[in-house]
C-alpha positions as CSV (number, residue, x, y, z in Angstrom):
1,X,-3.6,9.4,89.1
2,X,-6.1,11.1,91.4
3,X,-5.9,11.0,95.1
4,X,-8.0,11.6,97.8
5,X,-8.7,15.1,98.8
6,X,-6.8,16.1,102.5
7,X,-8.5,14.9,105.2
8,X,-10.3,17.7,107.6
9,X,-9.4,19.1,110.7
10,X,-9.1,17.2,114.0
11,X,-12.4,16.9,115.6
12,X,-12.9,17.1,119.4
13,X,-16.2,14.8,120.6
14,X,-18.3,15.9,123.0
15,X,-18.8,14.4,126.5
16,X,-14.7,13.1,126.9
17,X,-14.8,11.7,130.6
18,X,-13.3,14.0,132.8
19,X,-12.2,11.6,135.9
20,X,-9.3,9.2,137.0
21,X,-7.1,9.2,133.7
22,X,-9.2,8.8,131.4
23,X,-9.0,12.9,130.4
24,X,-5.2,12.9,130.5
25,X,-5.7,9.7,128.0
26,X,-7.9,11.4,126.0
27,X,-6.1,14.9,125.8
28,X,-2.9,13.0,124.5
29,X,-4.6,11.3,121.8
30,X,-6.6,14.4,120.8
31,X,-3.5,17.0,121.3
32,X,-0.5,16.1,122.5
33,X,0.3,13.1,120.2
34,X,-0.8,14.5,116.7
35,X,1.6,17.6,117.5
36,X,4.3,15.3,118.3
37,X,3.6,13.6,114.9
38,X,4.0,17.1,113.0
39,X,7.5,17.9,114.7
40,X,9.1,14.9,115.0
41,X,10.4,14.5,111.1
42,X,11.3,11.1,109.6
43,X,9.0,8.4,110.8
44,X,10.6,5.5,109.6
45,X,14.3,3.9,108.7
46,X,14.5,0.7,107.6
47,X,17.3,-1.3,106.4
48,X,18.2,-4.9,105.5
49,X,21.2,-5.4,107.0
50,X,21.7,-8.5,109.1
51,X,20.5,-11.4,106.5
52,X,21.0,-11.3,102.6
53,X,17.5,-12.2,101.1
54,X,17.4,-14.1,97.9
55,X,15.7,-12.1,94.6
56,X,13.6,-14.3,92.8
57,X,14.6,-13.8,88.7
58,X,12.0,-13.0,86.2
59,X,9.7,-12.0,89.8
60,X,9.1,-8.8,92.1
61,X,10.4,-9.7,95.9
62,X,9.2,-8.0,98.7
63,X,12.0,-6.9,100.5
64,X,12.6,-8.0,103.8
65,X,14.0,-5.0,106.1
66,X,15.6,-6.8,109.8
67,X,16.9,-3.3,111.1
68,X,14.7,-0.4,112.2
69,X,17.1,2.6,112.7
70,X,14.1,4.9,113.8
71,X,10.2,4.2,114.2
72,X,9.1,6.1,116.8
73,X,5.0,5.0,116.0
74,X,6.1,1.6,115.8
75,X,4.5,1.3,112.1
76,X,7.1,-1.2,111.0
77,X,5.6,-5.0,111.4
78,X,7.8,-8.0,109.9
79,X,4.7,-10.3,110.3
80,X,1.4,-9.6,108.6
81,X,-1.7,-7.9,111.4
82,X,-5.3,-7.2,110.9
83,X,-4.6,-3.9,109.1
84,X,-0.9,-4.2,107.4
85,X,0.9,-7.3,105.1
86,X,3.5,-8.3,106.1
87,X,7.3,-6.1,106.0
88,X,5.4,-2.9,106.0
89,X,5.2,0.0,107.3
90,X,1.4,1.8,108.5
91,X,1.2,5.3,109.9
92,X,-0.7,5.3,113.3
93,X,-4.6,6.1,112.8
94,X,-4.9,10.0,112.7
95,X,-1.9,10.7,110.7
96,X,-3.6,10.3,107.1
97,X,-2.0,12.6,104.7
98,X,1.4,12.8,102.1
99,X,4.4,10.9,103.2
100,X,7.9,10.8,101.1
101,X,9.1,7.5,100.6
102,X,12.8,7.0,99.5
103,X,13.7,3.3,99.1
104,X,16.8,1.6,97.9
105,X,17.2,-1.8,96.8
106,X,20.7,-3.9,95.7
107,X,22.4,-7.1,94.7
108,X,25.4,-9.0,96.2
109,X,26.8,-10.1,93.4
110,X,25.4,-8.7,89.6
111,X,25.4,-10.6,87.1
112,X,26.1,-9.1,83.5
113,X,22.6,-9.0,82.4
114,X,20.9,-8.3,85.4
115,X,17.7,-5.6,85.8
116,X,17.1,-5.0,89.1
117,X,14.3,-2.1,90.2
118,X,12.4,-0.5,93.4
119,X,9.3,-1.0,93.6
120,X,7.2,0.9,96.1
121,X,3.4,-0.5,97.3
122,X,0.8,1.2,98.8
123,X,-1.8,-1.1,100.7
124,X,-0.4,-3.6,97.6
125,X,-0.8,-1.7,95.0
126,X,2.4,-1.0,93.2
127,X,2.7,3.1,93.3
128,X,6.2,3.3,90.9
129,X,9.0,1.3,89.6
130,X,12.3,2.7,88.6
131,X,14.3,1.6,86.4
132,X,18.3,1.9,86.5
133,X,21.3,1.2,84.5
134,X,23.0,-2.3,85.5
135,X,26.8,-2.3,87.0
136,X,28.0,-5.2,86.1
137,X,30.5,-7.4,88.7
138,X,29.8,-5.1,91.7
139,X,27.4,-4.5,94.2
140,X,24.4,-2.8,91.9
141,X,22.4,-0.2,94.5
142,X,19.8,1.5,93.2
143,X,16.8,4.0,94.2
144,X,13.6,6.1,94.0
145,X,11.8,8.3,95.8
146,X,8.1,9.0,95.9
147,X,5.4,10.7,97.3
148,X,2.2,8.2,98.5
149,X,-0.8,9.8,100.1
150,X,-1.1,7.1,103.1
151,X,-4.7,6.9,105.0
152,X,-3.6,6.4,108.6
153,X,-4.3,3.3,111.0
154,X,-5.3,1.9,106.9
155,X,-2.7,2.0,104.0
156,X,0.6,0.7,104.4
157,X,4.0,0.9,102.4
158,X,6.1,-1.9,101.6
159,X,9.4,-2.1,99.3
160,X,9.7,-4.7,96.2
161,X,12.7,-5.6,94.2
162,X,11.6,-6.4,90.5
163,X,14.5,-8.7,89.3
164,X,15.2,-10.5,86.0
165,X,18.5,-11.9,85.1
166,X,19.7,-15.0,82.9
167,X,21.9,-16.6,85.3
168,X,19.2,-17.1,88.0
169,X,18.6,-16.2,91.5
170,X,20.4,-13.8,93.4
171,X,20.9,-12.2,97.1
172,X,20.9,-8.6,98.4
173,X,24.2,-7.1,99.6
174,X,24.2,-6.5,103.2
175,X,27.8,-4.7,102.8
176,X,27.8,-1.6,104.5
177,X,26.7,1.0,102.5
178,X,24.7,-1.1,99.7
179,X,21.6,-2.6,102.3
180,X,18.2,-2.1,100.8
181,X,16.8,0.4,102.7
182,X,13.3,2.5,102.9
183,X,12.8,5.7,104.8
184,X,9.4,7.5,105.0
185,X,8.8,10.9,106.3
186,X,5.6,12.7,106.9
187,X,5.7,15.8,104.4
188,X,1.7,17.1,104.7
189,X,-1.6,16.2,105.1
């Protein structure tokens, strides 16, 4: 798969405005915020954990996280914007470059034949599915990790559940410590 080379250096325009607030503005933007970005760590934690979301059998589900845990850029939108689908998450414009996306996904109650994998998307595009051995008659949780080159203020992530089972349709676990969840952390650019 071939990515898109790193993006260059941070470029400072000529003529910012130097009056009322509009340099202090501009100096945050250009300075302070992308050196926040670099130290601040993970960027996103997401979990499903108030309302169980039916899978759809023989289908790939979108998963819908209802808890952020931590998103200091407020990338995470439940409802779909000019730039992101919705239940995704979009790095703020500026902050192209590698991100590290761990993701989680698992079933109530597992019936006997049932398949269930992570799938992560980038800007739609599934990136890598997972596949995982089955536990039958308890909760099934399983995971993946990747790393996505994300184009900021442009790509966003999002977190599937490819299901197939026989015995139809059914929910996520929001049990404590078997929620679907998806954390993303800035790694390089």
């Amino acid at each position: 798969m071939l990515y898109p080379p790193p993006p260059g250096g941070p470029v400072i325009p000529a003529g910012l405005a130097v009056h009322g607030n509009q340099l202090t503005a501009d100096l945050n933007n250009l300075v302070i915020n992308p050196i926040l970005f670099c130290v601040t760590g993970i960027f996103a934690r997401l979990r499903q954990a108030v309302t169980a979301q039916t899978l759809t059998a023989s289908a790939t589900t979108m998963i819908e996280f209802d808890t952020v845990d931590e998103d200091p850029y407020l990338g995470w939108s439940a409802s779909a914007t000019s730039t992101q689908a919705a239940w995704s998450w979009q790095p703020p414009a500026g902050c192209s470059g590698w991100y590290h996306v761990h993701v989680a996904v698992s079933l109530g109650t597992v019936p006997s034949d049932a398949a269930l994998r992570p799938v992560v998307y980038v800007t739609g595009v599934p990136q890598f599915t997972v596949d995982v051995p089955k536990a039958p008659n308890s909760p099934e949780i399983c995971g993946g990790s990747a790393y996505v080159y994300l184009l900021g203020g442009a790509d966003y992530v999002q977190c599937g559940a490819a299901y197939s089972s026989a015995s139809g349709n059914e929910p996520t676990s929001i049990t404590t410590g078997y929620q679907p969840v998806m954390d993303i952390s800035w790694e390089s650019n």
